[in-house]
C-alpha positions as CSV (number, residue, x, y, z in Angstrom):
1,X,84.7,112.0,88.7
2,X,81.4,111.0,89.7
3,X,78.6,113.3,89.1
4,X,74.5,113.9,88.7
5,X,73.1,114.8,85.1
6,X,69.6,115.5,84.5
7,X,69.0,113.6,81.1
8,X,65.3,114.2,80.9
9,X,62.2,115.3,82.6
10,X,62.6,113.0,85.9
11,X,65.5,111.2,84.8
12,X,68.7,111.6,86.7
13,X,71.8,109.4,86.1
14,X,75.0,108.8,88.1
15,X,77.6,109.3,85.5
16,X,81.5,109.6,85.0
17,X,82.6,113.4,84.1
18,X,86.4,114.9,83.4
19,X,87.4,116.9,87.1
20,X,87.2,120.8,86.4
21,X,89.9,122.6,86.0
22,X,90.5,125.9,87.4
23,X,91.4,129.5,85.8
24,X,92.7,132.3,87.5
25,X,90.8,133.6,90.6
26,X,89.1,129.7,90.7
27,X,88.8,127.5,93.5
28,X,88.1,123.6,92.9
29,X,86.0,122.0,95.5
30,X,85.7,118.5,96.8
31,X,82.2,117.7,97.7
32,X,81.4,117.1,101.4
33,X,77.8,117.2,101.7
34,X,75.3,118.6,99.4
35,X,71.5,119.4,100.3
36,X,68.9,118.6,97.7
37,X,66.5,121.6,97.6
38,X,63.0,121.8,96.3
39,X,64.2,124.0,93.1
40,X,66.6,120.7,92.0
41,X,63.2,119.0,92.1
42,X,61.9,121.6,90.1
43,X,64.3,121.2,87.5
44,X,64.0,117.6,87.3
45,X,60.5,117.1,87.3
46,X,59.1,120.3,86.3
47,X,58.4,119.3,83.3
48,X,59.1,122.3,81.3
49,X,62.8,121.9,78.7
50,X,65.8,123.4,80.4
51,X,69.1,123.4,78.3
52,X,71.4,120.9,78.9
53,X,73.9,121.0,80.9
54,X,71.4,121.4,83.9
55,X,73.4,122.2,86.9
56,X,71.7,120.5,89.9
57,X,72.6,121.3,93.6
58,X,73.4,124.0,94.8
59,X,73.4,123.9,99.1
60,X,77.3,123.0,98.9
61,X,80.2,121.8,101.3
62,X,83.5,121.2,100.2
63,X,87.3,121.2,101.2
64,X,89.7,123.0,98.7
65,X,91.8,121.0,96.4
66,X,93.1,123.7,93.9
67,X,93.4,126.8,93.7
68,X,93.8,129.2,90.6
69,X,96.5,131.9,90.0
70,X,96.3,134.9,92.4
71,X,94.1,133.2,94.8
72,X,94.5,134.8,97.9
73,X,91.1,134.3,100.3
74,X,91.5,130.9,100.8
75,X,94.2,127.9,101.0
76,X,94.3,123.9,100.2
77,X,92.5,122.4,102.8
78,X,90.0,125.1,103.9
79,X,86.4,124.1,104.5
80,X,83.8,126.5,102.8
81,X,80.3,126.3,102.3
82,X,79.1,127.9,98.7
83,X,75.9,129.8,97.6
84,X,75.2,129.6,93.4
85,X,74.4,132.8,92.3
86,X,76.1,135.8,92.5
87,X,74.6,139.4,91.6
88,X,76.5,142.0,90.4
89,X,74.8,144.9,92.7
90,X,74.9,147.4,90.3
91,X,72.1,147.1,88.3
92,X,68.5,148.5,88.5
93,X,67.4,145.1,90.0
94,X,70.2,145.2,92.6
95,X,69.7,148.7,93.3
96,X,65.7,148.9,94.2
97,X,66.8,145.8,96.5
98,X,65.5,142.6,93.8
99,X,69.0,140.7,93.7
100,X,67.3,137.6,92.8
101,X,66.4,139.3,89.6
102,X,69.9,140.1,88.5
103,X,70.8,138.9,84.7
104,X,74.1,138.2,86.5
105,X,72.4,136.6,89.0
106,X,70.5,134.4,87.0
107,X,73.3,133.6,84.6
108,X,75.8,132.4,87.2
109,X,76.2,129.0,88.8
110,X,79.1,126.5,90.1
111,X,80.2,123.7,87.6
112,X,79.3,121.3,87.1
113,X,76.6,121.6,90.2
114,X,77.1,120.6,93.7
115,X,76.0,116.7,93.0
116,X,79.5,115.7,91.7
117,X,82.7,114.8,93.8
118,X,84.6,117.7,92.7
119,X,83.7,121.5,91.5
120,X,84.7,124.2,89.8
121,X,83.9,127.3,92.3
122,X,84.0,130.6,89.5
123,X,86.5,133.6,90.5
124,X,82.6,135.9,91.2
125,X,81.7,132.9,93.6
126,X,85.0,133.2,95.7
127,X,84.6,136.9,96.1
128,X,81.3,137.3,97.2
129,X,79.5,133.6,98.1
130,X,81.9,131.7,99.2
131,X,82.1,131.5,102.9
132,X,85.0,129.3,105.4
133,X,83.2,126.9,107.9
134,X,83.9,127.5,112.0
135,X,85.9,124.4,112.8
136,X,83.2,123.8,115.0
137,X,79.9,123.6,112.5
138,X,79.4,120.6,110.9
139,X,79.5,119.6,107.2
140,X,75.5,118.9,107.3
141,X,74.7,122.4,109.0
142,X,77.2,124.1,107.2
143,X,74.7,123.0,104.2
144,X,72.2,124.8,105.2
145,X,73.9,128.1,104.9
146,X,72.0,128.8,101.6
147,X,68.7,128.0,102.4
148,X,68.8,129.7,105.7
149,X,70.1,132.6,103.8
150,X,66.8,132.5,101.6
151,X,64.5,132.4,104.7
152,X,66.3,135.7,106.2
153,X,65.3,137.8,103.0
154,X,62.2,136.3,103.2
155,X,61.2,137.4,106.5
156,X,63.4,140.7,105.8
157,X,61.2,141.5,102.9
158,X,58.3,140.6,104.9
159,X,59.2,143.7,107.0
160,X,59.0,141.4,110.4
161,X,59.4,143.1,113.4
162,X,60.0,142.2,117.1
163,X,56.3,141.2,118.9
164,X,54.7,140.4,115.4
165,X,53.0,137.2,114.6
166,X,53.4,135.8,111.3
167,X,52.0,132.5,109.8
168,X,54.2,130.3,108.4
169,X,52.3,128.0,105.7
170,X,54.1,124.7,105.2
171,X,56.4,123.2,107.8
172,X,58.5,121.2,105.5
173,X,62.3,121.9,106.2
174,X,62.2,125.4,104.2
175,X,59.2,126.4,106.3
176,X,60.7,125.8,109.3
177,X,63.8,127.6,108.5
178,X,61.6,130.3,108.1
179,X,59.7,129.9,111.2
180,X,62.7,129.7,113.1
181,X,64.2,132.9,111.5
182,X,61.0,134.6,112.4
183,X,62.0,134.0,116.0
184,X,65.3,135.3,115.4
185,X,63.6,138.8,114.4
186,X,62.1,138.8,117.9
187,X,58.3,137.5,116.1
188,X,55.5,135.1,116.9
189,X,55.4,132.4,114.3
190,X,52.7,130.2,113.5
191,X,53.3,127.1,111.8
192,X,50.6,125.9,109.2
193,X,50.7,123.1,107.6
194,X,48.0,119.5,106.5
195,X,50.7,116.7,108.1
196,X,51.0,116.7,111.5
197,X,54.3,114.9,111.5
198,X,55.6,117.9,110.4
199,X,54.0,120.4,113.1
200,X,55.4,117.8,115.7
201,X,58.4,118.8,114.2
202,X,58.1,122.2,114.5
203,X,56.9,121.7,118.3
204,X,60.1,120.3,118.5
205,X,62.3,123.5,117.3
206,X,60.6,125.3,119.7
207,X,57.8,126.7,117.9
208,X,54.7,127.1,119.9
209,X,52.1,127.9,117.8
210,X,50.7,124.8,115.1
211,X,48.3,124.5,112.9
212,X,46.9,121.4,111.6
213,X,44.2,122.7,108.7
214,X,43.8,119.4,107.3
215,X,40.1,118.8,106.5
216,X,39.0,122.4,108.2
217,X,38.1,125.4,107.0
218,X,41.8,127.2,106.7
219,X,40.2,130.5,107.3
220,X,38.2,129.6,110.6
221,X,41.1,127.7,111.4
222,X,43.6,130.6,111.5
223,X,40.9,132.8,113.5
224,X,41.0,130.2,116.0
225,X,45.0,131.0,116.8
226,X,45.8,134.8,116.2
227,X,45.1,137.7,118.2
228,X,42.3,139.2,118.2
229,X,43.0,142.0,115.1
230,X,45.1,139.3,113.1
231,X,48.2,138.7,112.4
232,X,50.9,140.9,111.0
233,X,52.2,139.1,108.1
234,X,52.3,135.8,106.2
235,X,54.7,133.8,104.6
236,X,53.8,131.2,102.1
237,X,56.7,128.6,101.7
238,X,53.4,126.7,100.1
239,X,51.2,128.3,98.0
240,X,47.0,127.8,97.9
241,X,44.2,129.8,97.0
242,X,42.7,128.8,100.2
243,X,45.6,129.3,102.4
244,X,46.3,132.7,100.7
245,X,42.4,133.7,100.5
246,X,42.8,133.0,105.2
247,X,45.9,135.0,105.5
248,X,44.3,137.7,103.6
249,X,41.2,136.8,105.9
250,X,43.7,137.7,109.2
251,X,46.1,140.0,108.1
252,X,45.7,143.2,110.4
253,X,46.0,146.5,108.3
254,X,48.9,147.2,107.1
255,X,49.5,143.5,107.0
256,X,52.0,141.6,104.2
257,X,51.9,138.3,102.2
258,X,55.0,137.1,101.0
259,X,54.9,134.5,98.5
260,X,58.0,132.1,98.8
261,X,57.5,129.3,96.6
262,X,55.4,128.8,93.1
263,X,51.6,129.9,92.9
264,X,50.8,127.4,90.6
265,X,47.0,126.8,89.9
266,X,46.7,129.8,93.0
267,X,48.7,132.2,90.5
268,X,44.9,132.7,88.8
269,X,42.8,132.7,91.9
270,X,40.2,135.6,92.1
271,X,41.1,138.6,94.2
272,X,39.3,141.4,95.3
273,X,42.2,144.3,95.1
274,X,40.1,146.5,97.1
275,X,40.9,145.3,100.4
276,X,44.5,145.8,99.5
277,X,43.3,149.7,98.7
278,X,41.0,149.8,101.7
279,X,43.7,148.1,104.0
280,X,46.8,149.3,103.4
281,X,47.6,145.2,102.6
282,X,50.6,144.6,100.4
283,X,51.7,141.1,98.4
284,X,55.0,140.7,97.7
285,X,57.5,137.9,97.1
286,X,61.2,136.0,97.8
287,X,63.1,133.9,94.9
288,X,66.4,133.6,96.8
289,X,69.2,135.0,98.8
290,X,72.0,137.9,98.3
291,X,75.4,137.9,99.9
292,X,74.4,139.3,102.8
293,X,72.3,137.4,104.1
294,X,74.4,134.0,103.6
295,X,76.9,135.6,106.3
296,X,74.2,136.0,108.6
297,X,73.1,133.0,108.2
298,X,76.8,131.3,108.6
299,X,77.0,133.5,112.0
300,X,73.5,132.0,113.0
301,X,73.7,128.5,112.1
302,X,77.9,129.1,114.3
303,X,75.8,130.6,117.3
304,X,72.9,127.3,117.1
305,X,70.1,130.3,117.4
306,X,68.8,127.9,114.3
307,X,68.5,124.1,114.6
308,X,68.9,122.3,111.4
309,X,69.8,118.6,112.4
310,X,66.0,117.7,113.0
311,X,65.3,118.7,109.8
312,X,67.7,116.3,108.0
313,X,65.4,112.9,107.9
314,X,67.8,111.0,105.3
315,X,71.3,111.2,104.6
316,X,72.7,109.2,101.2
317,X,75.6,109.0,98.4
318,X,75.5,110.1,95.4
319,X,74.6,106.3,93.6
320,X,71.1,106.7,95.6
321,X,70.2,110.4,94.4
322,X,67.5,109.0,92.4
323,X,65.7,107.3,95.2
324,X,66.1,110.3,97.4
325,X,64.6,112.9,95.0
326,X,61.5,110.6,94.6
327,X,61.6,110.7,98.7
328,X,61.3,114.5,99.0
329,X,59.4,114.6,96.0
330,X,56.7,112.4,97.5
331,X,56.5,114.3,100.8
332,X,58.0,111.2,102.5
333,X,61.3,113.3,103.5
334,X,62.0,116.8,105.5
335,X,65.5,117.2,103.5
336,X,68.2,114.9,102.2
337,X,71.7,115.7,102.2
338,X,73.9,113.6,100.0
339,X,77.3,112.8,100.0
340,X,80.1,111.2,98.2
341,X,80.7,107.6,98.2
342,X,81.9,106.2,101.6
343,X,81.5,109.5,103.1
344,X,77.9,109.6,104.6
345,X,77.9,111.0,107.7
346,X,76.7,108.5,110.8
């Protein structure tokens, strides 16, 4: 079968691997569509030595084409869309609510990765992340059951409640997940972001407040937008010292950051901790999703209370996965869903 291996730091190859075979309590998977997600383009060009085999992809759809012994959930020809990692739910971690941070968690994934024509789907997966599609959703929304999945914790953890507003910073496509599941909570989101292609896009999802803070001062410029005494929260799915020092500027008391994506250079900014004292402020963060939240996030993406088609701004096989993560990479795509050979979707 056909699959994607990371061979170095920003090298990926299409390249011919033996089909998995599946144990007990296993499910094999043919690929349908795949999403490319900004952690894949972490791995590849992060620079920083991962152990080989690096499984890449991970926002899967696929139809069943074996099952293992005692299978029982699903059937040969069921549609399912599958989440990575799986936490055990027992252990301190999973217990003070931190999932993400689960040694099982971390230490479980799909085979060989959802770029590849066929995968293995582990017996802990089929229990617990594995999810059948409506006949009615699409392959390339059924996708996005992961990343949606993500953007629910991350306003959940946020603590957003109805008739807040909450900035969004970065309105690339998992931004604007989260923007849209802040309106799903019954909040006010306002998109931030420097492109204005993409805040067009988020006028077009129905969000009503933008932000263009290209070339402005980010703090004045979020003054300009929010109420009077700030806003309630902010939710970084791009991370500055300038965009954190404004939300800090605007955030009411009380008032939460939620860091959703790297720091980076920001990770050693300069803050003054007294205003968290003072204010009652509180920083916290989101690495990914638990079970829970991916079957919300089927039911939502089922009932179209989130849009997901605008986001998709390139759809490709598997022999152009190069080109496309050099695409998102660059800025120059939203998100890229890739599919088997012969199979891209119209």
């Amino acid at each position: 079968m056909k699959a994607i291996r990371l061979l170095e730091t920003g090298v990926v190859e299409l390249t011919e691997l033996p089909v998995p075979s599946v144990g007990p309590g296993e499910l094999l998977l043919e690929m349908r569509a795949c999403g490319l997600c900004g952690s894949d383009l972490g791995k590849i060009f992060g620079g920083t030595p991962l152990k080989p085999p690096v499984p890449l992809g991970h926002e899967l759809v696929g139809v069943v084409k074996a099952v293992g012994e005692g299978m029982q959930r699903f059937a040969l020809g069921d549609r399912l869309a599958i989440a990575h990692h799986v936490p055990c739910g027992r252990c301190r971690y999973c217990r003070h609510g931190n999932d993400s941070m689960c040694p099982q968690f971390k230490a479980t994934n799909i085979d060989p990765g959802g770029f590849a024509e066929y995968v293995r789907i582990p017996a802990l997966h089929v229990a617990q992340t594995a999810f059948a599609l409506p006949e009615r959703l699409p392959d390339d929304v059924g996708i996005f059951m992961e990343p949606l999945a993500c953007a629910l914790r991350a306003v959940k953890r946020s603590d957003v409640q109805a008739g807040d507003q909450i900035v969004v910073v970065g309105a690339g496509g998992m931004g604007l997940l989260v923007a849209q599941a802040v309106v799903v909570f019954g909040a006010r989101p306002i998109c931030v972001d420097i492109r204005e292609e993409r805040l067009e896009l988020a006028r077009t999802l129905g969000i009503e407040t933008t932000l263009n803070v290209a070339g402005a001062d980010p703090r004045r410029a979020l003054r300009s937008v929010t109420e009077e005494d700030g806003i309630d929260g902010a939710i970084l799915t791009a991370v500055s010292a300038s965009m954190v020092e404004a939300a800090l500027g605007a955030l009411r008391a009380g008032g939460k950051i939620n860091l959703f994506a790297d720091a980076g250079e920001a990770g050693r900014m300069t803050i003054d901790l007294g205003i968290f004292y003072r204010q009652e402020l509180s920083l916290t963060a989101t690495y990914s999703s638990t079970p829970v939240e991916l079957k919300e996030a089927i039911r939502l993406l089922a009932s179209g209370q989130i849009r997901t088609a605008p986001l998709i701004s390139h759809r490709f096989d598997l022999s152009r996965f190069a080109e496309g993560a050099r695409l998102q990479r660059e800025g120059q795509a939203t998100k890229i869903v890739f599919y088997t050979n012969g199979t891209v979707a119209a």
